[in-house]
DOMIZA-600080 format. One line per 2 residues: number of its first residue (from 1); for each residue y, z, x of N, C-alpha, C. Coordinates in steps of 0.02 Angstrom, whole numbers, plus 50000, padded with zeros to 5 digits. Example, Ala and Ser with C-alpha at 12.3 -4.5 7.8 and 13.67 -1.06 7.14 Angstrom:
2
1> 49716/50390/50660/49775/50390/50615/49835/50390/50660 | 49888/50354/50642/49947/50357/50684/50002/50394/50645
# end
This chain:
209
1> 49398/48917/51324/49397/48944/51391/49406/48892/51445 | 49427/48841/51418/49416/48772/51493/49486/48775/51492
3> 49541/48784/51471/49625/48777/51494/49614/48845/51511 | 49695/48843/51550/49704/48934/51560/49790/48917/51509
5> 49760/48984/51498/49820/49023/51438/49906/49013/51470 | 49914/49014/51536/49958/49038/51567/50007/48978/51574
7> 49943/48915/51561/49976/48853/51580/50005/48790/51500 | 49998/48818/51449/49994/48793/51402/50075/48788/51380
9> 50091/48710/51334/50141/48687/51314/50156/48721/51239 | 50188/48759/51224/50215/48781/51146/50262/48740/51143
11> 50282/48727/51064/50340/48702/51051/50385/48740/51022 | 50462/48736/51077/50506/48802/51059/50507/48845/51115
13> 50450/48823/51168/50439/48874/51208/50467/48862/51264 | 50494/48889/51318/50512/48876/51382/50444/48824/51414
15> 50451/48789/51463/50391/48755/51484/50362/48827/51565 | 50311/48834/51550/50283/48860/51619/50287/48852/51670
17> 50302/48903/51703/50292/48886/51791/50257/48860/51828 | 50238/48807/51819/50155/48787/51834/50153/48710/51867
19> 50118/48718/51904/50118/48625/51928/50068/48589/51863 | 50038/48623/51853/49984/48587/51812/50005/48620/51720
21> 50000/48580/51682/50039/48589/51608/49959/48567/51576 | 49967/48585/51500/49934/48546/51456/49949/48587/51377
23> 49940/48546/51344/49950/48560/51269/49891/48522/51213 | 49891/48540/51149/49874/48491/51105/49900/48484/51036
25> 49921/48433/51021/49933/48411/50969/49908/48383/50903 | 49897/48407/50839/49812/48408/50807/49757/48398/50857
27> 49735/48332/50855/49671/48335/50908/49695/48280/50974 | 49768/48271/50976/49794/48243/51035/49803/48285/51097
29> 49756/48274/51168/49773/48341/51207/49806/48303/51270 | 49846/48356/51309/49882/48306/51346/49891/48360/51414
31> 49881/48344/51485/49865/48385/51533/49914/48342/51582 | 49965/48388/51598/50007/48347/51672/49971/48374/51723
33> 50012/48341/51796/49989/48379/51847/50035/48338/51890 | 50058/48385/51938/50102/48383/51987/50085/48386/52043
35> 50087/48309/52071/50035/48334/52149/50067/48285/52167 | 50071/48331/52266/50087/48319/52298/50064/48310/52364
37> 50082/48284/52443/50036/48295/52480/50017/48343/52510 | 49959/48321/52548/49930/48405/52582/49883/48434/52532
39> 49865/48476/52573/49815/48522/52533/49840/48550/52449 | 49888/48584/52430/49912/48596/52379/49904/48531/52337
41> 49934/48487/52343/49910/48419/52301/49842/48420/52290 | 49812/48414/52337/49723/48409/52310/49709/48463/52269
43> 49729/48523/52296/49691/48575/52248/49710/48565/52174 | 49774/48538/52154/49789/48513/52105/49757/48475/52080
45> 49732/48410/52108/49700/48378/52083/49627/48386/52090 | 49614/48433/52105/49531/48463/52080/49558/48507/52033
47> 49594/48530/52029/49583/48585/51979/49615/48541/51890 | 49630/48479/51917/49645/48432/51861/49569/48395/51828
49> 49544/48378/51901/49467/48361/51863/49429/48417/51826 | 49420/48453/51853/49368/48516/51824/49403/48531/51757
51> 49463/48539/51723/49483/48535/51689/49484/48490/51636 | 49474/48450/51651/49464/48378/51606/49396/48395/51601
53> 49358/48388/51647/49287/48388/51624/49280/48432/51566 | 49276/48492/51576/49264/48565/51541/49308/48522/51473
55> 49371/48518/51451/49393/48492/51414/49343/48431/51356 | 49354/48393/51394/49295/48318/51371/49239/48330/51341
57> 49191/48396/51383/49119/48440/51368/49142/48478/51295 | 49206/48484/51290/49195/48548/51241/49224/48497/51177
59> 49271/48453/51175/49253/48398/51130/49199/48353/51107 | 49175/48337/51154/49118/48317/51137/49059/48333/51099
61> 49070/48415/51102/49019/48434/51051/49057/48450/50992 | 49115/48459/50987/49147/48484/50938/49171/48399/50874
63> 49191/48375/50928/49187/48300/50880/49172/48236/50885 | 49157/48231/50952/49106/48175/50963/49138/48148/51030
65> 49119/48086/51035/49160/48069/51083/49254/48025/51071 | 49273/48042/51100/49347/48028/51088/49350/47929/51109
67> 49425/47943/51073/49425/47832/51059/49427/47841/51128 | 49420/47766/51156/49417/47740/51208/49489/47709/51243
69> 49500/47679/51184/49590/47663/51217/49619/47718/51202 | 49633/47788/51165/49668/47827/51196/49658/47872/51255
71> 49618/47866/51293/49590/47906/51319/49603/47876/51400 | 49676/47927/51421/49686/47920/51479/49687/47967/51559
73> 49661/47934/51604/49644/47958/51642/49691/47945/51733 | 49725/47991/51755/49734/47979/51832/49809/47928/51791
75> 49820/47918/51758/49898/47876/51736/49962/47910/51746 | 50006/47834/51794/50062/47861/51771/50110/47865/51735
77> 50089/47834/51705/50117/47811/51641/50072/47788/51557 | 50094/47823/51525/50071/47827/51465/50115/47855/51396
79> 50057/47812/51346/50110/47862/51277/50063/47927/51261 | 50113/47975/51258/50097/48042/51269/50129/48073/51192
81> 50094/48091/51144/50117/48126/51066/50168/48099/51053 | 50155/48004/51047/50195/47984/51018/50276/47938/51073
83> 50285/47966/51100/50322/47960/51163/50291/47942/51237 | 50345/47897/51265/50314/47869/51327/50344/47881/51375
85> 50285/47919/51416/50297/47948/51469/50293/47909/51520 | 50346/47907/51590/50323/47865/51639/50350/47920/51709
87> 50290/47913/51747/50284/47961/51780/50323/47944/51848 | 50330/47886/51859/50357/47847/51921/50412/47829/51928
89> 50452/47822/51853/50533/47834/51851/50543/47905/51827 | 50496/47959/51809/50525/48014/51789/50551/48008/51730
91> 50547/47988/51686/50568/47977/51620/50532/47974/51553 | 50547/48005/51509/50513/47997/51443/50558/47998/51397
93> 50529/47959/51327/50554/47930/51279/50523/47906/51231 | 50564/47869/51180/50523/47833/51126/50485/47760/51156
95> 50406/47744/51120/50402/47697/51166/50436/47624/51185 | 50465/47589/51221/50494/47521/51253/50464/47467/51189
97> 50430/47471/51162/50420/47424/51111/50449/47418/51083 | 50439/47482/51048/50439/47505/50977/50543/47519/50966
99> 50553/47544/51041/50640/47531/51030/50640/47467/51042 | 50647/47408/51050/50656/47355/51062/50667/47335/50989
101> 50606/47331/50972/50616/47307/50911/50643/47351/50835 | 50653/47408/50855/50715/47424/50813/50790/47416/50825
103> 50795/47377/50911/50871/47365/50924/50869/47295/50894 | 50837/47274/50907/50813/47182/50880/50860/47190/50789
105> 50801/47247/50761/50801/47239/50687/50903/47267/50672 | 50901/47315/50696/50990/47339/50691/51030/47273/50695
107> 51015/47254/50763/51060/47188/50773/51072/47127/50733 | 51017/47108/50716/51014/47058/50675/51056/47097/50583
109> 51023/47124/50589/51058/47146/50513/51125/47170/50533 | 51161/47193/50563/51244/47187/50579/51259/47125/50590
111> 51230/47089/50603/51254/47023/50619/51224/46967/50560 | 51196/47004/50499/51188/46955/50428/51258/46988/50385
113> 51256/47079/50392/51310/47072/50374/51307/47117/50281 | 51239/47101/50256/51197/47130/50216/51145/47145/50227
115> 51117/47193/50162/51069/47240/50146/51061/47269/50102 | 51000/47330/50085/51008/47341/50027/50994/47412/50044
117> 51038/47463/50014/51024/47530/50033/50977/47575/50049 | 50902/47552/50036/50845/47598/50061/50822/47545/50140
119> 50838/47480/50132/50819/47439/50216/50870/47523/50251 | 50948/47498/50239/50977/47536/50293/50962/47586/50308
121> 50949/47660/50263/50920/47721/50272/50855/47708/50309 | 50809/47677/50273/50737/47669/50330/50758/47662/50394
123> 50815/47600/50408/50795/47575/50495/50860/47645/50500 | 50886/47692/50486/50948/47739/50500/50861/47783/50526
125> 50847/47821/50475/50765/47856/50500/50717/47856/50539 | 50725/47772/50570/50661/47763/50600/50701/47773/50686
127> 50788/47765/50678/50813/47785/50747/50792/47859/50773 | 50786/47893/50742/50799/47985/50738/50753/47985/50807
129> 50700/47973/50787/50642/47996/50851/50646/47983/50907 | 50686/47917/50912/50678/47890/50988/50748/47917/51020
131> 50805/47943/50970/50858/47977/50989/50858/48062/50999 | 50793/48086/51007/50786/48138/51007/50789/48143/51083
133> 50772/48102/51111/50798/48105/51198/50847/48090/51235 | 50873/48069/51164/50972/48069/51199/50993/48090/51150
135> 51014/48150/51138/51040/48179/51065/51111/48162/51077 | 51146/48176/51094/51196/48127/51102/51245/48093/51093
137> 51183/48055/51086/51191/47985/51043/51180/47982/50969 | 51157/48034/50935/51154/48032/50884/51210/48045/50830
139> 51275/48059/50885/51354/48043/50864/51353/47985/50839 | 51345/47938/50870/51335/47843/50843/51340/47855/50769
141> 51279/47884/50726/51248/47874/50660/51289/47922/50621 | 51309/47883/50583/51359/47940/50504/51362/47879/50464
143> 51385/47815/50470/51404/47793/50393/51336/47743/50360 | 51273/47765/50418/51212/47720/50400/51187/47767/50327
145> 51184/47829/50333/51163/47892/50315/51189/47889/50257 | 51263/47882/50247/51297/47866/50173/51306/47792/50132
147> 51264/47762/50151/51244/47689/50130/51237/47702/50042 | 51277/47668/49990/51281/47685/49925/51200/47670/49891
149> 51196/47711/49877/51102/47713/49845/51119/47691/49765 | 51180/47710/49759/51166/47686/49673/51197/47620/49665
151> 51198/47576/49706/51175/47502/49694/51132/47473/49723 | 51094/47443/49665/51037/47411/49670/51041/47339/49699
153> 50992/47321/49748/50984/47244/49766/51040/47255/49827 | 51044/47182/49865/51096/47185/49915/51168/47204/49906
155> 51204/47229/49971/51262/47262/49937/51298/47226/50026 | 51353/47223/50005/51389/47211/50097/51400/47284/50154
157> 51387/47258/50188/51387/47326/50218/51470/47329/50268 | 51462/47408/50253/51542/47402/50292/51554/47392/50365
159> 51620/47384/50381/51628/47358/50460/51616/47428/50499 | 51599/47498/50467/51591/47552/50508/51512/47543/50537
161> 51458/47521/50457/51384/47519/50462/51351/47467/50540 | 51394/47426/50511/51407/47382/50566/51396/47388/50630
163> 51425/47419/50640/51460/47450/50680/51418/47488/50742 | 51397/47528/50689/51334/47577/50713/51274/47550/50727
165> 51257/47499/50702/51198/47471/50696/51175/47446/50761 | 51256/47391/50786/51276/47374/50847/51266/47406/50905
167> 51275/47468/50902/51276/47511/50935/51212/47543/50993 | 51178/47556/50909/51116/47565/50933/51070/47541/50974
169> 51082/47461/50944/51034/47388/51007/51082/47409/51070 | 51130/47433/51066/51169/47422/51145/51153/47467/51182
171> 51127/47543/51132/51135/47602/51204/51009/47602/51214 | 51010/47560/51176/50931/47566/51188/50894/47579/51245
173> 50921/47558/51280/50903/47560/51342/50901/47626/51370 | 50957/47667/51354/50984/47724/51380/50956/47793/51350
175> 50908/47768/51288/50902/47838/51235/50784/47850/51266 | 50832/47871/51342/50765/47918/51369/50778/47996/51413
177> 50746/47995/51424/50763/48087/51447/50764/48105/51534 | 50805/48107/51560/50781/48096/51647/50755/48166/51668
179> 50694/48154/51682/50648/48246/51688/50660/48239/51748 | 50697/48224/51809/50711/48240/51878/50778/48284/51885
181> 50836/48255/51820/50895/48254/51834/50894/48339/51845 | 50933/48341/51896/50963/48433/51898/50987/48475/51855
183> 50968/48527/51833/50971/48581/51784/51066/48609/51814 | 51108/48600/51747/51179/48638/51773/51170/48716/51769
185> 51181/48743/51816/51197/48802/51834/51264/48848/51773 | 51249/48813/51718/51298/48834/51660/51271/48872/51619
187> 51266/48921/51561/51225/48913/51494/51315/48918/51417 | 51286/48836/51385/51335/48843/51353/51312/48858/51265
189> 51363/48921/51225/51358/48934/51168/51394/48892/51127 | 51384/48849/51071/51420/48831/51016/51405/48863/50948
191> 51479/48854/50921/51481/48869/50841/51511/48808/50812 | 51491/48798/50765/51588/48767/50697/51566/48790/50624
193> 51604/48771/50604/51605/48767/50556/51659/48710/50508 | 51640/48701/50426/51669/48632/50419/51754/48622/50449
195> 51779/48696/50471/51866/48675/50476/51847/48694/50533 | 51828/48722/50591/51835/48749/50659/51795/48739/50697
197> 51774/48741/50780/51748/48753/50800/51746/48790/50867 | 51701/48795/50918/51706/48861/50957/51652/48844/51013
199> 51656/48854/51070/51617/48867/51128/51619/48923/51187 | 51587/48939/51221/51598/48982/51262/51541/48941/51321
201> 51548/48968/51356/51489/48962/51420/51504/49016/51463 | 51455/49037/51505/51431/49076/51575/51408/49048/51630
203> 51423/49067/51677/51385/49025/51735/51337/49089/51759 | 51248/49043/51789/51196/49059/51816/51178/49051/51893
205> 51139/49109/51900/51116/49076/51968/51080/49020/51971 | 51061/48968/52031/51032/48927/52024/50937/48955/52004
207> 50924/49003/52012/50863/49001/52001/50852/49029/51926 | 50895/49070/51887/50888/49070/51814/50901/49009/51803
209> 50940/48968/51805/50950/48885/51783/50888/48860/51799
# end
């Protein structure tokens, strides 16, 4: 009874009309809030505290008290289920580390040149998540994916793997999600199939968009 129903994050689901959001994820819970100035901002942000509180109260008896470093408060920026949210560029993504050093690890191994077919598939796998905010980009990746598994030990990798690998350290920077950018006034359908493919679109008013 401490969230309201009306304001809650599904996955799959359209996001709510709401200045104020929240969801949870196993026992990860996560509460936005959209405030602004003037009165409406504050009420937001009381109705963000009282919320948290009631929240915090009803964990607390249910499992104790929650860790201390995850446990964020009034931020604008944070990692949020896994992904990092930053509230002051408007942007979320995989976190700035954690891509860093998978552009680091790509790079260097296109540039040894070898490998051995389960390295490439792992670091091909461990891209997926942080490219889920620039899908995209996930054109880049095809010949990491077909890396020959039935040789054992190092094998050379081809100038396509290469290639891709390259790639990846280059667009790193770029594989985050801009939650300001403007909604197109489009809605577009795709099909294919392995010999064809097919689109259509409609145009919306700006307020169904």
């Amino acid at each position: 009874g401490a969230l309201d129903p009306s304001c809650e994050v599904h996955y799959g689901a359209p996001l709510p009309r709401s200045k104020t959001l929240h969801g949870v994820m196993i026992d990860d819970r996560v509460a936005l809030s959209i405030i602004g100035p003037g009165p409406t901002g504050r009420a937001s942000r009381e109705r963000a505290d009282r919320e948290w509180a009631a929240a915090m109260d009803a964990y607390a008896m249910s499992c104790g008290q929650p860790v201390e470093e995850k446990t964020l408060r009034h931020a604008g920026a944070g990692r949020v289920w896994g992904a990092w949210l930053d509230g002051q560029r408007g942007t979320i993504g995989g976190p700035p580390a954690r891509r860093a050093a998978l552009a680091m690890l790509s790079l260097r191994l296109a540039a040894c040149g070898w490998g051995t077919a389960p390295l490439v598939r792992s670091l091909a796998g461990s891209w997926v998540f942080p490219l889920l905010f620039r899908r995209e980009a996930l054109a880049f990746l095809q010949g990491v994916f077909h890396v020959d598994l039935a040789v054992e030990g190092l094998q050379r990798l081809s100038p396509g793997v290469r290639t891709e690998l390259t790639l990846m350290a280059l667009v790193t920077p770029l594989l985050v999600t801009d939650l300001r950018a403007p909604v197109a006034p489009v809605l577009w359908c795709t099909d294919a199939s392995p010999k064809v493919g097919a689109l259509v679109r409609a145009r919306l008013s700006p307020r169904v968009a």
